[in-house]
N, C-alpha and C positions, 0 to 999 in steps of 0.2 A: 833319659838320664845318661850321661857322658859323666865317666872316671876318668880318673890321670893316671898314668906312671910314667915313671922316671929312667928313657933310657941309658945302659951304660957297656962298656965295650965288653964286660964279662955278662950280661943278661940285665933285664929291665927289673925295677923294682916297683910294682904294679899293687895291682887288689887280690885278696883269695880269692883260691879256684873259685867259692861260692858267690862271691861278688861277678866272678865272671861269667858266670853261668847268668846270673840276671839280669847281666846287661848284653847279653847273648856274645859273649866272646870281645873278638878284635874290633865286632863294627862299633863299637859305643865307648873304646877307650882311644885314650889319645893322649900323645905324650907332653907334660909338664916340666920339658927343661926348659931354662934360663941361663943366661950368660950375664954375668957383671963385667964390669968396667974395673979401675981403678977406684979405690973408696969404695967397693960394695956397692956400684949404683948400676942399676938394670938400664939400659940404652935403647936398648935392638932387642925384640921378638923373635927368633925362629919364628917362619910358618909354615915348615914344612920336613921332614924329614925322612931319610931313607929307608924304604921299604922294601922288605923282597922282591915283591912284584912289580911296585909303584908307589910312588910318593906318599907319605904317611904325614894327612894336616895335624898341626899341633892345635892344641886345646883352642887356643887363643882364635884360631882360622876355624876351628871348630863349632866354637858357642856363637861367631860372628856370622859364617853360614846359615845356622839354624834359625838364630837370629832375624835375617833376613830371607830366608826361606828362599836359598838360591845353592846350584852346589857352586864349590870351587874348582878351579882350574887352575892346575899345575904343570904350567910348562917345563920342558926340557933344562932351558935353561935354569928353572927355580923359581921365573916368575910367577905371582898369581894374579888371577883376575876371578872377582866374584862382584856377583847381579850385576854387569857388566861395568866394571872400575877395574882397571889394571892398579896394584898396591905396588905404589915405589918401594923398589928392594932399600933404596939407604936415601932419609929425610935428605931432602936440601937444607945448608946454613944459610942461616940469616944473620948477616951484620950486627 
C-alpha cells in the first residue's frame, strides 16, 4: 500500500500518524503534487522530488516501479530511467 501527501514550503500535508505507522513511515508514501497549465489543465508529471538525503519518487514513478517490479533511478540531473528506459524529461511536439 503507497499513500500520498502533499508537499508544501511550510510542511507536507500527509496521512495520520496512524496511517503512518501502517505503512511503515516515509518508505510507502509518496508525494501527490501536480502542476497546471493555463485553463486548469495538468501537462507534465513531476517524477521526482527533493529529499533530504536523495530524491524523493513521486506517486506516479512510484505505482509505475511497483508496477513493473524494477527500482528507479534518479539521476543528478533529474533524469530517470526505470527497467531500463530512460523517461524524457519534456514530450517532443508533433506538427
Amino acid at each position: 500500500m503507497v499513500l500520498g501527501e502533499v508537499l508544501r514550503s511550510d510542511g507536507a500535508i500527509g496521512p495520520s500518524p496512524g496511517q503512518r505507522i501502517a505503512v511503515r513511515q516515509q518508505q510507502n508514501i509518496r508525494p501527490l503534487n501536480i502542476y497546471s497549465d493555463l485553463g486548469d489543465v495538468v501537462r507534465r508529471v513531476q517524477l521526482s522530488f527533493a529529499g533530504k538525503e536523495k530524491p524523493i519518487p513521486s506517486m506516479a514513478l512510484e505505482l509505475a516501479s511497483r508496477a513493473l517490479k524494477a527500482e528507479p533511478v534518479i539521476s543528478d540531473d533529474g533524469s530517470v530511467t526505470l527497467a531500463g528506459y530512460r523517461i524524457p524529461r519534456r514530450a517532443s511536439r508533433t506538427p
